[in-house]
Every structure is written in structure tokens, then in C-alpha cells.
N, C-alpha and C positions, 0 to 999 in steps of 0.2 A: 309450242307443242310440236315434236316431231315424233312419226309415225304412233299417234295415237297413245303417246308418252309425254307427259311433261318432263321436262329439260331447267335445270338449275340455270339461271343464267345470273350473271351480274350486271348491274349498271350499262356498263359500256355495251352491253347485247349479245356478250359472247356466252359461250358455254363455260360451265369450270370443269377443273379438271377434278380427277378422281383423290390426286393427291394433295389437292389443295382446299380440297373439301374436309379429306380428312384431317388435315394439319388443323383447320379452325372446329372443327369437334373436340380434337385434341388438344387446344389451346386454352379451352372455355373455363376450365377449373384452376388452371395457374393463371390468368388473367385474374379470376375472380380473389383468388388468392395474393397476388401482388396490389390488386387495389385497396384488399383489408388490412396488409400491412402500411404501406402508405399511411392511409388514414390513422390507423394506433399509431406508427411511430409520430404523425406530424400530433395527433391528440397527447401520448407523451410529452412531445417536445413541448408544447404549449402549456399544459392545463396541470403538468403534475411535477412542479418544484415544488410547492410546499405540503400538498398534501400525499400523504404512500398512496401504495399504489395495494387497494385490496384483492381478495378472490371472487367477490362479487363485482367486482370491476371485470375481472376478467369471464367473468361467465354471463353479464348481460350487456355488455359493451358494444354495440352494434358491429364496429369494426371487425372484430374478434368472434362475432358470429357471424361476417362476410369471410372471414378466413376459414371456418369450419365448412362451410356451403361450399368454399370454392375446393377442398377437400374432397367432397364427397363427390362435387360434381363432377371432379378428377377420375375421382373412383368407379364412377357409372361411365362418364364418355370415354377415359381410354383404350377400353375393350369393343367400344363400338366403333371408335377410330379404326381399329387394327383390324376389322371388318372390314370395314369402308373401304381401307387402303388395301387389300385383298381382293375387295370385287371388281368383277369389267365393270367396264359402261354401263351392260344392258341389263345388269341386277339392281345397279343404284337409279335409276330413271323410276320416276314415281308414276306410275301408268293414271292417266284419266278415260274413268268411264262415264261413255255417255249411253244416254237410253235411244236404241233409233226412231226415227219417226215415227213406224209402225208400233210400236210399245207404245205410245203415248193416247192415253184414253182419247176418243172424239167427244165434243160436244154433243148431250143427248143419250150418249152411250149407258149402260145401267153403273159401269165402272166409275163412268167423271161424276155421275149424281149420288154417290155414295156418303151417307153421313150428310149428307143434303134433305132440307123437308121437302117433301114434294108439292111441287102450288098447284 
């Protein structure tokens, strides 16, 4: 947490950067996209010499509906990438609030015993 902002960090304890943040928002839906291909082309290769290849194959095929998802999720992240990769620092920092001491009911107070039976 720096000044009262949580801070993206990675692994090794560094900060990321603005543009590297955005590169893996933007990456999220051709990743998901190259995995569903993968998977149907190795399920082709394997599973369909002798039998065709139907259109309910291709509309409940798991694969082929990791390809439509990584599609969409294309279609939703690369406008929020091009955001990301547009703001400073101090707009993508995800701020943490905390409540201060004094905000915090005391024991005994009418506040803390609320919703409470009284003994």
C-alpha cells in the first residue's frame, strides 16, 4: 500500500507497469481464444476420422464455446485496455479505505450493541 492506495504488484515485489497491465487485459480474449482452438483442432485430429463432423458438434462442443467466450471477452476487455493504457499511475491505483479509530463503535456504546438483546 502506498500513500493510502493499493499498488498492483507482482511476484518479485515490484510494481507493474501501466502498460503491462494493460497488454494482459488485452491479451485475455486471444489467449482464451487460442486455447479453444488448440483443443478442437487436437479433438478433430483425434476423435473425427470416421465419424462427420455435425452442427451440434459445433454448437455444444466445449472447445468451440471456449472460442466464442474468448471472443467476447475480447470484445469487453479491449476497450478497457485502451483505457488502462491512456491513464497515469494515479487513476489506475485502486485506493483502500479504511475506517479511523474514532469511527469505530466502543464497547458498551448504543452503536456496538445494536441488533444485540440486551442482558
Amino acid at each position: 500500500m502506498q500513500n493510502g492506495r493499493l499498488v498492483l504488484t507482482i511476484a518479485s515485489g515490484k510494481t507493474m507497469s501501466v502498460q503491462r497491465r494493460a497488454l494482459l487485459i488485452a491479451s485475455l480474449g486471444p489467449v482464451l481464444q487460442a486455447i479453444g482452438l488448440t483443443w478442437e483442432a487436437l479433438h478433430l485430429l483425434l476423435a473425427h476420422w470416421d465419424t462427420p463432423l455435425t452442427s451440434r458438434h459445433l454448437l455444444y462442443d466445449p472447445a468451440v464455446l471456449l472460442i466464442v467466450v474468448g471472443f467476447f471477452a475480447a470484445a469487453i476487455c479491449l476497450p478497457v485496455a485502451i483505457e488502462v493504457a491512456r491513464a497515469s499511475e494515479g487513476e489506475v491505483e485502486i485506493p483502500v479505505y479504511e475506517v479511523p479509530p474514532s469511527a469505530e463503535p466502543q464497547r458498551g456504546s448504543p452503536r456496538f450493541n445494536r441488533g444485540r438483546a440486551s442482558r
